[in-house]
C-alpha positions as CSV (number, residue, x, y, z in Angstrom):
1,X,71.9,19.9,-4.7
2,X,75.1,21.6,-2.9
3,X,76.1,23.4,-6.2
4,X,73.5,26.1,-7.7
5,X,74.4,28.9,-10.9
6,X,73.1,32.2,-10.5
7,X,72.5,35.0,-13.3
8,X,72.3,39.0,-12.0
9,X,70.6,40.9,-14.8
10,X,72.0,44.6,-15.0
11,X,70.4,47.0,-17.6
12,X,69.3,50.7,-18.1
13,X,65.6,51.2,-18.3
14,X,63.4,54.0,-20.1
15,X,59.8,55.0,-19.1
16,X,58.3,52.7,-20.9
17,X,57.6,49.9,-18.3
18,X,56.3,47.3,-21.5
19,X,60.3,48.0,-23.5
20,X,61.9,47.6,-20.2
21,X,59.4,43.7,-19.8
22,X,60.7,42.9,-22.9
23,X,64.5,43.5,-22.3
24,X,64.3,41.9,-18.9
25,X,62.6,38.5,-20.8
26,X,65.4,38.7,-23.0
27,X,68.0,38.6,-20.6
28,X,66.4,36.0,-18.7
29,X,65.9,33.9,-21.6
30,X,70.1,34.1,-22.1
31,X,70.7,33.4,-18.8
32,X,68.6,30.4,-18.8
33,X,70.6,29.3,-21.8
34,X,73.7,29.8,-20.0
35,X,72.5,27.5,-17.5
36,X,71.5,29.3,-14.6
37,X,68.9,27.7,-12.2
38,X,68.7,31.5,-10.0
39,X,68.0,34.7,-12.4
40,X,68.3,38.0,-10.3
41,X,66.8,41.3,-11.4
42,X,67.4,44.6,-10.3
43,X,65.5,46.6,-8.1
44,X,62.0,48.1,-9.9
45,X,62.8,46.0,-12.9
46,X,60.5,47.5,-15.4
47,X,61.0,51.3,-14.7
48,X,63.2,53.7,-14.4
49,X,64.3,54.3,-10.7
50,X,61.4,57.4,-10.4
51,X,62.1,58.1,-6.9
52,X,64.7,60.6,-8.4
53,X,61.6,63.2,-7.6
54,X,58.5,63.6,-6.5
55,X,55.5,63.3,-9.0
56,X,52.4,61.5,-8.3
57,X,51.8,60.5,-12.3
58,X,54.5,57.4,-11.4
59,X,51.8,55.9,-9.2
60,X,50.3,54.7,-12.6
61,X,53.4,52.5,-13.2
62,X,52.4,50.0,-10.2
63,X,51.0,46.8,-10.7
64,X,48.7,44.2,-8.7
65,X,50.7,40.9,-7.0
66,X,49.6,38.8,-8.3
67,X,48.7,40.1,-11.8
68,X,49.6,40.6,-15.5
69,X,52.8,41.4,-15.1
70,X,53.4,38.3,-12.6
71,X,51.7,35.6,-14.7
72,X,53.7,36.8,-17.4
73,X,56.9,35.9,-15.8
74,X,55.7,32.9,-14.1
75,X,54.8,31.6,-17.6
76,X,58.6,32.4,-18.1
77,X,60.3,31.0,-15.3
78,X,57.9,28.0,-16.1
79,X,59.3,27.9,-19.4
80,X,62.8,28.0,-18.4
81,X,62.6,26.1,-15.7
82,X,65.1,29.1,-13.3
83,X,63.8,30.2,-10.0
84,X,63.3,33.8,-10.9
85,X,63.6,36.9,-8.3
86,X,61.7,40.1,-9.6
87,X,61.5,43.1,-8.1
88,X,58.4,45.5,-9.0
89,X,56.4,48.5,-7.9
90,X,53.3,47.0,-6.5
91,X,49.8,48.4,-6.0
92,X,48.0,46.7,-2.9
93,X,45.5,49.4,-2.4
94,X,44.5,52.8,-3.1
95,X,47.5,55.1,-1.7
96,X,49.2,51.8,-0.3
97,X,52.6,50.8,-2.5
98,X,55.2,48.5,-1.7
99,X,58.7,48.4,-3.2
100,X,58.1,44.7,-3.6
101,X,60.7,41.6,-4.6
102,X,58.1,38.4,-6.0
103,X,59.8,35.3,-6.0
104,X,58.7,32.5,-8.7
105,X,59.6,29.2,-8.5
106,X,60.8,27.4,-11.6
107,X,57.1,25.5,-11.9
108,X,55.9,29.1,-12.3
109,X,54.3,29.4,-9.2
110,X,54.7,32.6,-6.4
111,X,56.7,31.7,-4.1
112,X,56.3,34.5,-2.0
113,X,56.9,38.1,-2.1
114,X,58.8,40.5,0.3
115,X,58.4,43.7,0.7
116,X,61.5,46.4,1.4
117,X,61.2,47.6,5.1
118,X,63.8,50.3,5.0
119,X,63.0,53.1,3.0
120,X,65.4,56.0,2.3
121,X,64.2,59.6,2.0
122,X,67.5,61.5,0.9
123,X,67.9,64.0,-2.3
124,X,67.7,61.6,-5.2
125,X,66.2,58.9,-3.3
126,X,62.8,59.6,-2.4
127,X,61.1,56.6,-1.7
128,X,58.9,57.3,1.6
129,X,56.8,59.5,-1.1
130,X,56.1,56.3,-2.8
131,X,56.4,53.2,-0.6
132,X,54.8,51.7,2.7
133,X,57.6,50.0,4.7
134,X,57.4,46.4,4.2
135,X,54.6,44.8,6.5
136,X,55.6,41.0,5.9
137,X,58.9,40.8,7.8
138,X,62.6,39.9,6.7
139,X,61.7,36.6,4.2
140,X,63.7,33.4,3.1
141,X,62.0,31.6,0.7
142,X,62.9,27.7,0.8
143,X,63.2,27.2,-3.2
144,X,63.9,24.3,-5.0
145,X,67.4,26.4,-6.0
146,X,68.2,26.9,-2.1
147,X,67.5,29.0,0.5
148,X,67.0,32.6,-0.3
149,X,66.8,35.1,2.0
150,X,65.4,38.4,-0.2
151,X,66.4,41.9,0.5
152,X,66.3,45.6,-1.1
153,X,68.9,48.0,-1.9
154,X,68.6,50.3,1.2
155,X,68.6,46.9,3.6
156,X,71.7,46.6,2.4
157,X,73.0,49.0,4.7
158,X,71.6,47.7,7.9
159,X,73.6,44.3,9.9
160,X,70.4,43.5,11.4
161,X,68.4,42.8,8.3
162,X,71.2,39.9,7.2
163,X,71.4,38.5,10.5
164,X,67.8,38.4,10.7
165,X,67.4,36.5,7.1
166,X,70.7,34.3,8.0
167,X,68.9,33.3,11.1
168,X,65.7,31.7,9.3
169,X,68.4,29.9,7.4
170,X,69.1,31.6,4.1
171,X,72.3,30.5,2.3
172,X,71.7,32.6,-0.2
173,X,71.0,37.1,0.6
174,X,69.7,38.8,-2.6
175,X,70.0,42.5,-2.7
176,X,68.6,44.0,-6.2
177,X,69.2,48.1,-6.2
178,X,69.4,51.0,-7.5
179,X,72.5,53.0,-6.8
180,X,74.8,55.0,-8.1
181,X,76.4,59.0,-8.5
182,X,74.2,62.1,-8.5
183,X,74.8,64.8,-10.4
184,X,76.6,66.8,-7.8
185,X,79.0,64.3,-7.1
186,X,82.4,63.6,-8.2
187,X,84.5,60.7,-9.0
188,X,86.5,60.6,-5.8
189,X,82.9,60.6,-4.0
190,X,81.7,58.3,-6.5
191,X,84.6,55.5,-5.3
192,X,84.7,56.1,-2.3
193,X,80.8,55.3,-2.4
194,X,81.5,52.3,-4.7
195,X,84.0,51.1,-2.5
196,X,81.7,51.2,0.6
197,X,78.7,49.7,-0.8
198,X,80.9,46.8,-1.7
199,X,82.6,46.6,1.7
200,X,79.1,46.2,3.7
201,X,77.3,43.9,1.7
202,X,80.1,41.9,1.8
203,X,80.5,42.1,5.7
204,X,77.2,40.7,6.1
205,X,78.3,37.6,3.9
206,X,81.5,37.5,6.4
207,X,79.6,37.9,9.5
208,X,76.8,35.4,8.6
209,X,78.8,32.6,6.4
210,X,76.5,32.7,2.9
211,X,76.7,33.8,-0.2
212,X,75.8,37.5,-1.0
213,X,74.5,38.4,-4.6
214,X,73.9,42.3,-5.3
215,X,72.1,43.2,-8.4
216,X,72.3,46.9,-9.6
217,X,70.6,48.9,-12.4
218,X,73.3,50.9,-15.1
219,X,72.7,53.5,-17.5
220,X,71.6,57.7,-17.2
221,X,68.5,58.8,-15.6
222,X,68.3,62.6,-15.1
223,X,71.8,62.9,-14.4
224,X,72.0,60.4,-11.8
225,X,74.8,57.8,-13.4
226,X,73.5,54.4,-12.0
227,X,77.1,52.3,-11.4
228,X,76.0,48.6,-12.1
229,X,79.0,46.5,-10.6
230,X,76.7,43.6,-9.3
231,X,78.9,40.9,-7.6
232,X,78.9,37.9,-6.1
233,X,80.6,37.0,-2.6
234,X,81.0,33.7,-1.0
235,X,80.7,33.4,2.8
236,X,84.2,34.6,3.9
237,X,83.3,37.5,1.4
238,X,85.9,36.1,-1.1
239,X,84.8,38.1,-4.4
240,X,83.1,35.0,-6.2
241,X,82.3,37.1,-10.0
242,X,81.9,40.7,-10.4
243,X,80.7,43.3,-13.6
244,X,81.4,46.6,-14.6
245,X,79.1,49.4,-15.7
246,X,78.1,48.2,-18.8
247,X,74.8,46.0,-19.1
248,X,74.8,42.5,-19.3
249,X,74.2,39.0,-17.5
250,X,76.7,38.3,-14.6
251,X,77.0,34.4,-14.0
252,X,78.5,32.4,-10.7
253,X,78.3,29.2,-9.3
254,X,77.3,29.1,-5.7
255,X,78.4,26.0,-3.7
256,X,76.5,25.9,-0.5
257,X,78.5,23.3,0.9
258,X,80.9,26.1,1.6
259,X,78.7,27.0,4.4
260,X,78.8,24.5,6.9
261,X,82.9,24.4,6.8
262,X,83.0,28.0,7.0
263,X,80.8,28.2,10.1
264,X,82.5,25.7,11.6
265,X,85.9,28.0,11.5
266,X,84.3,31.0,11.8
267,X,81.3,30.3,14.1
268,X,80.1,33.7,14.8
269,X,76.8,32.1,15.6
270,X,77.8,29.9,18.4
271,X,79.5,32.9,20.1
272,X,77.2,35.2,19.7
273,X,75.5,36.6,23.3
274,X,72.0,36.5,22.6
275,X,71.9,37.1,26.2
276,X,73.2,41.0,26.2
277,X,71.9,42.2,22.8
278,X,68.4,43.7,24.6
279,X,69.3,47.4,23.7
280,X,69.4,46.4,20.1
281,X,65.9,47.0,20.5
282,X,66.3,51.2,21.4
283,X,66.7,53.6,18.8
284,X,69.8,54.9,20.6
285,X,71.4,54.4,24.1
């Protein structure tokens, strides 16, 4: 199947991880009505984004992989019969926490899971408090709704990360996030943010010929205004659908038999010099 639909769930979350489950289902269940065969959450679906500060009572909010919380979305994507991308807060040990994407398949079963190797530390974003950097590697999950190549919000930044996923043969780079205007910013800050946050993520799509889907959280949360606007870009980075601030379900239809022609005009891959790309490996030259 060339031709796939995919739903990107943006919402606002409170603290209670059970109302925020609930709304999530309900979303899904929409977009499966709509007819999507991909549904997208955002990053740490089920809380609020916590990593606003520092406080060691949000370590109670993450949950085992598989577990509870799992099954009861696997039962859902079962259901619904929609490959289904959720991104948790996940407990693998005693003091070890991952900011983890699970990926279900749409007979209900794990897929996989990745976990997010770049983790920010910057006012407002505070993650290295709360997560190990991802131990499993950049992913792409062959699904029965294409190739998938999973990613998180601070990836989204870093060339390398794409190029790495686009390499194993994603068609398809998911970034679900949490992003959006502190308190001391302003509105000229906050588009010129907006505006560069679009412009890399749809590089990557550009420089690596796939689709890129971004999935980002709305609503307040201590006066951090998260900004939503999740898109979809097609391999040239051609805006495919994009939303607002407001929450909602954002629908597109990705045709993967884009790829292959865009490659072929644009074939960044056969050029590249694999042979003169050794200090990629330094931290700085």
């Amino acid at each position: 199947m060339t031709k796939q639909n995919i739903a990107l769930i943006q919402y606002s979350c409170t603290e209670n991880p059970i109302e925020n489950r609930d709304k999530a289902e309900h979303f899904i269940q929409e977009a499966a009505n709509e007819g999507a065969g991909i549904v997208v959450l955002q990053e740490l679906f089920d809380t609020i984004y916590f990593c606003r500060e520092i406080d060691s009572r949000y370590f109670d909010w993450a949950v085992a992989v598989p577990g509870p919380v799992t099954d009861r979305f696997c039962r859902l994507a079962e259901q619904l019969s929609v490959v289904l991308l959720l991104p948790l807060f996940e407990r693998k040990a005693p003091g070890v926490y991952f900011n983890t994407l699970v990926v279900i398949e749409k007979d209900g079963t794990i897929a996989g899971a990745y976990r997010k190797m770049h983790i920010p530390d910057d006012p407002g974003f505070y993650e290295k408090y709360y997560f190990t950097p991802g131990d499993l590697g950049f992913k792409v999950f062959d699904t029965s709704a294409g190739k998938i190549g999973t990613l998180i919000c601070w990836d989204q930044w870093f060339p390398e990360a794409a190029r790495l996923a686009s390499l194993k043969g994603a068609e398809l780079l998911v970034y679900p996030t949490a992003i959006g205007t502190l308190p001391e910013e302003n509105e000229t800050e906050k588009a010129e943010f907006l505006d560069a946050w679009k412009t890399i993520q749809r590089s990557h799509a550009i420089a690596n010929g796939v689709f890129v889907a971004s999935i980002n959280r709305t609503g307040n949360e201590g006066g951090t205004r998260f900004w939503g606007n999740s898109f979809v870009c097609g391999p040239f980075g051609e805006m495919v659908a994009e939303s607002g601030e407001e929450e909602g379900i954002l629908t597109a239809q990705l045709d993967y038999g884009l790829i292959e022609k865009q490659r072929q005009t644009w074939p960044f891959f056969r050029d590249r010099r694999i042979d003169a790309y050794k200090n990629l490996l330094k931290r700085f030259e």
